[in-house]
N, C-alpha and C positions, 0 to 999 in steps of 0.2 A: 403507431404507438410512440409515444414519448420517451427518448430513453433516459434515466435519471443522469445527473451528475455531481460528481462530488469534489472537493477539494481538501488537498493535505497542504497544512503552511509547517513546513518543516525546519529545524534548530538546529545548530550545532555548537555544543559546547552553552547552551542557553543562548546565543546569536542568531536572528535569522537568515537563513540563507535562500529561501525564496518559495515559491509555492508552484504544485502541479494540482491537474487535474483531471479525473478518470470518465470517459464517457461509460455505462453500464448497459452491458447486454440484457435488458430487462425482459423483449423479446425472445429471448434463446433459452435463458437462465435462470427463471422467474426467479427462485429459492434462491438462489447464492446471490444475485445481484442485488434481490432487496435484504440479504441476511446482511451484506457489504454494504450499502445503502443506512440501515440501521445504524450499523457498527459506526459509520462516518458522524452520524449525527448526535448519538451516544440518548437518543430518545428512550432506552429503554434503560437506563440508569447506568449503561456501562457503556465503554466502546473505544476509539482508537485513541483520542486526544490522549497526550502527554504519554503514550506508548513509544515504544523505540525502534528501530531496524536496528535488529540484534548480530543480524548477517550479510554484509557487501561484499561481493564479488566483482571488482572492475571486469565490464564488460561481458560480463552472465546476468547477473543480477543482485537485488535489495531486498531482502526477508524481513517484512516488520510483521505486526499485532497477535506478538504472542503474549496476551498477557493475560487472559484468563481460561478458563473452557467451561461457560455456563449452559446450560442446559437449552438448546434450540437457538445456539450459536453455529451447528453445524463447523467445530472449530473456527477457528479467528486469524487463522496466518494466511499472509499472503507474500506473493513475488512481484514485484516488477521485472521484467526478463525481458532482454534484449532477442534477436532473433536463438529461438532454440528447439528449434525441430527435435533434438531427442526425446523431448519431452509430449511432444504430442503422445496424445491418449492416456497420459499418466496422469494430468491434474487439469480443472476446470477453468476454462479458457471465461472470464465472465465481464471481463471490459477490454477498455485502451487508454494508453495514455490519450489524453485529449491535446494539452499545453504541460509546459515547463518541463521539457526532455531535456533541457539546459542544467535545468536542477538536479535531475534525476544523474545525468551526468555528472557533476561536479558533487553527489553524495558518492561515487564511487573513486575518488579520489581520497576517502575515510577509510578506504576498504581493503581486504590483503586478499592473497591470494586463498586461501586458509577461512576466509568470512569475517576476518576480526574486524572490525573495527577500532580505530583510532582515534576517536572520537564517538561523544553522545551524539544520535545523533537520534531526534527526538519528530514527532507531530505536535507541534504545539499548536495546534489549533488544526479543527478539519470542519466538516458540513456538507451541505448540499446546496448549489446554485439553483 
């Protein structure tokens, strides 16, 4: 099986700061990965593009796409997380960063300890390779 892939070009402040992208357990995870899949590509009228990471943690992780809870969205937020074993078993494990863990790094220097951010710090564009 194929597994999908997707892409976040993410903003700061309306500047680019560079793009990652997620390989998806499609395999493991059928429902969360294509509900993730979806949301990236925004085909069902809604989805991540111009949503924000509302919460950075250097060196925990990046909380973005809270921005709506439509019906057979299975919610919409997601983590990028660095190694966090606590967390096993608590929340659905459903890709990996594939590329730009450089980006992903350098959005946690927006971040406080707290989750604030210090900056917008946006998807301005996302999809599917």
């Amino acid at each position: 099986m194929v597994k999908p892939t997707v892409f976040f070009d993410i903003a700061v402040d309306g500047e680019p700061l560079g793009c990652f992208s997620f390989e998806l357990f499609a395999d493991k995870v059928p429902k969360t990965a294509e509900n993730f899949r979806a949301l990236s590509t925004g085909e069902k009228g809604f989805g991540y593009k111009g949503s924000c990471f509302h919460r950075i943690i250097p060196g925990f992780m990046c909380q973005g796409g809270d921005f709506t809870r439509h019906t057979n969205t299975n919610g919409s937020q997601f983590f990028i997380c660095t190694k966090t074993e606590w967390l096993n078993g608590k929340h659905v494990v459903f890709g990996k960063l594939k590329e730009g863990m450089n980006v992903v790094q350098a959005m946690g220097g927006f971040g406080s300890k707290n989750g604030k951010t210090s900056k917008k710090i946006t998807i301005a564009d996302c999809g599917q390779l």
